[in-house]
C-alpha positions in Angstrom: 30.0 32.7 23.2 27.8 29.9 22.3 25.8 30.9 18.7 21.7 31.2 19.3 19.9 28.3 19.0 18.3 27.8 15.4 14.5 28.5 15.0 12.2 25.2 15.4 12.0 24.0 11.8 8.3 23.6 9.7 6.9 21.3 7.2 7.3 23.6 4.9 10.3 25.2 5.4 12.3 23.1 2.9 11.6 20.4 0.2 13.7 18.0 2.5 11.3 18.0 5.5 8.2 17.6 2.7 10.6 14.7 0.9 11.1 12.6 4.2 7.4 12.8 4.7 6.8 11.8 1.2 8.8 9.1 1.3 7.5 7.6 4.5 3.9 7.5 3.3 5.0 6.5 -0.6 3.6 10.0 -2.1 4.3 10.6 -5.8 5.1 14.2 -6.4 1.3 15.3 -7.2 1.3 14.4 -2.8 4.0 16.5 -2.3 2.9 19.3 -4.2 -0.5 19.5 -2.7 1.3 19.3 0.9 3.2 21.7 0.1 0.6 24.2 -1.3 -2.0 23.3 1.4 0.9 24.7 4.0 1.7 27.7 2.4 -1.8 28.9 0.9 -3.5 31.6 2.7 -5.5 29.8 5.5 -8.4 32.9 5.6 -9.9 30.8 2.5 -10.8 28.2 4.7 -13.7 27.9 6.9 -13.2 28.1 10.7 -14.2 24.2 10.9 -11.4 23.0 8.2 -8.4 24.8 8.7 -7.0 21.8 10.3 -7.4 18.4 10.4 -9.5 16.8 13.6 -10.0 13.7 15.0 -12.8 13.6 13.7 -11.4 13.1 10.6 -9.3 9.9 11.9 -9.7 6.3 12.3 -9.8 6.5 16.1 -13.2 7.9 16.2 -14.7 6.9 13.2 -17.4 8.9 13.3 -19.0 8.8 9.9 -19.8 12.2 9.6 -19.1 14.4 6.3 -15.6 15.4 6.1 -14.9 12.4 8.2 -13.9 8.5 7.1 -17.2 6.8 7.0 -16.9 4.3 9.4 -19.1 1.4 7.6 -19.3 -0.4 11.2 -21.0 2.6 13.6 -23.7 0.6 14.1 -21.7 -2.2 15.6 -18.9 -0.4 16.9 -18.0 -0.9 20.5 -18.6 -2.7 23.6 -22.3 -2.7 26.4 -20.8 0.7 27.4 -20.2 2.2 24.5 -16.4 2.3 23.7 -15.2 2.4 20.2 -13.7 -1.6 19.0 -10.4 0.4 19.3 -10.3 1.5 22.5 -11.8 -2.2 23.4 -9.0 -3.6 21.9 -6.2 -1.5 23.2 -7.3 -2.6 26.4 -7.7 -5.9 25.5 -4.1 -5.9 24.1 -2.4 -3.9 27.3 -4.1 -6.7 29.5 -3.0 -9.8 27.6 0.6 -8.6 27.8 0.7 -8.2 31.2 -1.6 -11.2 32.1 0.6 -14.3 32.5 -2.6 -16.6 31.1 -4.4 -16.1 27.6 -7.5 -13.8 28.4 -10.4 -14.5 25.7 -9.9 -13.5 22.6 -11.8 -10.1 21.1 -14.1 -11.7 18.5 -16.1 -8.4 17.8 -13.3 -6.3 18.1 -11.1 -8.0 15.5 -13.4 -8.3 13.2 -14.9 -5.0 13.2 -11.3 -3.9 13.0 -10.0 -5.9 10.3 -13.4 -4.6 8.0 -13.0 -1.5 8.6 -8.9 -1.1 7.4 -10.1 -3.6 4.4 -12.5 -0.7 3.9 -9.8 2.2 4.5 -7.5 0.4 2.4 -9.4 0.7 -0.9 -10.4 4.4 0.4 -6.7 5.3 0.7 -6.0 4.1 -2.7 -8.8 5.8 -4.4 -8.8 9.2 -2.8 -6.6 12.0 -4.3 -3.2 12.2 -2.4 -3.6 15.0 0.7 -3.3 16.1 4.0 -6.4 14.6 5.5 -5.3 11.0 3.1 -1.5 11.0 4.5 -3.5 11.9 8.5 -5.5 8.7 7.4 -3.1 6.7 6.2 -0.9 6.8 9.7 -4.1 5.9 11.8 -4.5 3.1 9.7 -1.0 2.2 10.7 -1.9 3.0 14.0 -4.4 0.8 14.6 -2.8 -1.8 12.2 0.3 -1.8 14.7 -2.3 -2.7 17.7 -3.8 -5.3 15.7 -0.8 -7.2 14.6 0.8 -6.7 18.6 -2.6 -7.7 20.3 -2.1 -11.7 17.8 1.6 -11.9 17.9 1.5 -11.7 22.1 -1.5 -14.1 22.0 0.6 -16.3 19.5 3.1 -16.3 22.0 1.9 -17.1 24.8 0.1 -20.2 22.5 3.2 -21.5 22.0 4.5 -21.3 25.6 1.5 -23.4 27.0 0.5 -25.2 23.7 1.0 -28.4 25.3 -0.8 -27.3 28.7 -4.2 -25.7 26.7 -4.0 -28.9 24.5 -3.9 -31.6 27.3 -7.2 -33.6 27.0 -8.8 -32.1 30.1 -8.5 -28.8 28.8 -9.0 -28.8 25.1 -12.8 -27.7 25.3 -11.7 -24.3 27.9 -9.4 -23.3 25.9 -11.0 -23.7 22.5 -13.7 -21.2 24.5 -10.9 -18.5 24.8 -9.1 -19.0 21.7 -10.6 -18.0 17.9 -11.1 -20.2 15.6 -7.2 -19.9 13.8 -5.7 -19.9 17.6 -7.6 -23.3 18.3 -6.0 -24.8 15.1 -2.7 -23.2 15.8 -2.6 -24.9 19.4 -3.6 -28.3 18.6 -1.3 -28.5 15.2 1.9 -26.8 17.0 1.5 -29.3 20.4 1.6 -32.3 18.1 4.7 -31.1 16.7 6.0 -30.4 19.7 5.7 -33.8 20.9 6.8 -35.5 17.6 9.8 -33.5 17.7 10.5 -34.1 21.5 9.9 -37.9 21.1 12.2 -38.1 17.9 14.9 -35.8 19.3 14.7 -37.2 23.1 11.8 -39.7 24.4 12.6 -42.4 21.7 16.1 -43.0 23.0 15.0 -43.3 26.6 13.3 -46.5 28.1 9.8 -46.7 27.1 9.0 -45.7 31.0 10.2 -42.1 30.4 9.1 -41.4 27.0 6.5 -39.0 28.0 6.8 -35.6 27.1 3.7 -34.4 28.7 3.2 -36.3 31.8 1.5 -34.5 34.9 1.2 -36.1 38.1 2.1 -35.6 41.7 5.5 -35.7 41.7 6.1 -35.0 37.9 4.7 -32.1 35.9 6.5 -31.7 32.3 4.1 -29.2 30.7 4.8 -25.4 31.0 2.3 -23.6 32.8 0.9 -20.0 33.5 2.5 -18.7 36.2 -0.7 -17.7 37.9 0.8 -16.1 41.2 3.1 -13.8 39.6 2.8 -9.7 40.8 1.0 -7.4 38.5 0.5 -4.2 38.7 -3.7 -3.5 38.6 -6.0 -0.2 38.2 -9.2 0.0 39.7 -11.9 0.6 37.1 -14.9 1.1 39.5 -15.9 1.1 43.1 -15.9 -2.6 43.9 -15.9 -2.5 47.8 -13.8 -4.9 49.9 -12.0 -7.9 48.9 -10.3 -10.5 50.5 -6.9 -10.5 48.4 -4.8 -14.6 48.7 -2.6 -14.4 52.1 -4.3 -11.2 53.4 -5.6 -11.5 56.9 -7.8 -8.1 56.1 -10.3 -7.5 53.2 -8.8 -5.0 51.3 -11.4 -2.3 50.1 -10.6 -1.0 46.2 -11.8 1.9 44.8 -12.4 3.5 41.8 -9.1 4.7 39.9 -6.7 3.1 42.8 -3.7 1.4 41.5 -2.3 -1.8 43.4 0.6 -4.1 43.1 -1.2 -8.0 43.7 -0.7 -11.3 42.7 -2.8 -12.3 39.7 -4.5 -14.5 41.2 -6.6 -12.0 43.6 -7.8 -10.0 40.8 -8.9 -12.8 38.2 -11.8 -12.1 38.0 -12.2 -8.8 38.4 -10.1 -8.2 34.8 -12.4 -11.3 33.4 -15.1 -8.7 34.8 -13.9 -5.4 33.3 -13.9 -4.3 36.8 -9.8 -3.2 36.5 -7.4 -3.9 33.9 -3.6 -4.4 34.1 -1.0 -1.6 33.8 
């Protein structure tokens, strides 16, 4: 006979569980005490609105009420319709990894973003070590996670095209859709990529071929964005029809309807924030 399944184990059913938590967040032992007394003390002494931690009481919302974070930005936070910067820039950050060209960048976003963990930093580390601090503490990772995702992906798609969004004919578009550090980034890492492809390769050819970045009819050197490619689109609100690339028939798209198109056909519909990418 097989023995019973153990019971589901707590927080505070051992210092272990309470250690590995500790550890993860960097608590001294004054944060694992008060864990550890907040989850065994008698939870009648608490008033039916503070038993346990809500999201109000989290970066996501930010809601600025008492008990919560005091979100310096409520003012300016969100977008025309009203979404919070984070949910903006989730979305902005689930689109430009699935969009096979750099989307423009979220100035408002970012920088309401990047205040307000400046602002929870110096919180964090002047509040008293608790429960609603360590619940703090992982939204700021949270959101710190996006963040750093949302300008690594951007960065990397930089470098891909860097030599395509620098070309002379483009420059002024793509400085429109980069930030400021993005623009620098591009122009300084296309010029080294053409010193070091010149010094490594075009230098030893006949002067003819010595291009690294030529584009013409019959030649094109410079990496592009595949903009053709199949991606998987959601619907954000009633647009009616549309007449999709190679369809004979307008196709009509709906609210909450998912479809499998190239990019192409739904441009600018994402450039919109009629659908977004999935």
């Amino acid at each position: 006979m097989s023995n019973p399944p153990s019971p589901p184990r707590q927080i505070g059913d051992d210092d272990d569980g309470l250690g590995a938590l500790a550890d993860s967040f960097d608590l001294d032992t004054q944060a694992l005490d008060a864990l550890a007394e907040f989850d065994t003390q008698d939870r009648d002494e608490f008033p039916d609105d503070s038993r346990e931690p809500t999201l109000g009481t989290t970066l996501g919302t930010a809601s600025g009420t008492a008990g919560g974070i005091g979100n310096p930005l409520d003012d300016e936070a969100g977008d025309d319709d009203g979404s919070p910067d984070l949910d903006v820039l989730t979305k902005a950050w689930v689109n430009e990894r699935f969009a096979p060209e750099l989307l423009p960048f979220q100035h408002a976003a970012v920088e309401n973003l990047t205040e307000l963990l400046s602002y929870q930093a110096s919180d964090l580390a002047e509040g008293a070590a608790d429960l609603a601090q360590i619940i703090k503490a992982m939204d700021v990772e949270r959101v710190k996670f996006v963040l750093r995702s949302y300008l690594r992906t951007r960065l990397h798609k930089i470098e891909h095209v860097a030599l395509f969004l620098m070309a002379p004919d483009r420059v002024e578009a793509a400085r429109a859709i980069l930030s400021p550090y993005e623009a620098q980034y591009a122009e300084k890492y296309a010029a080294l990529l053409r010193t070091h492809l010149h010094d490594t390769v075009g230098k030893h050819l006949p002067e003819l071929f010595q291009a690294v970045d030529e584009e013409s009819e019959h030649v094109d050197m410079v990496p592009k964005p595949v903009m053709d490619q199949a991606v998987f689109v959601r619907i954000l609100r009633d647009i009616g029809d549309v007449q999709l690339p190679d369809d004979t028939e307008p196709v009509a798209m709906m609210e909450g309807e998912m479809y499998l198109v190239r990019y192409m056909g739904i441009r600018r519909m994402l450039l919109r924030g009629e659908a977004e990418l999935i």
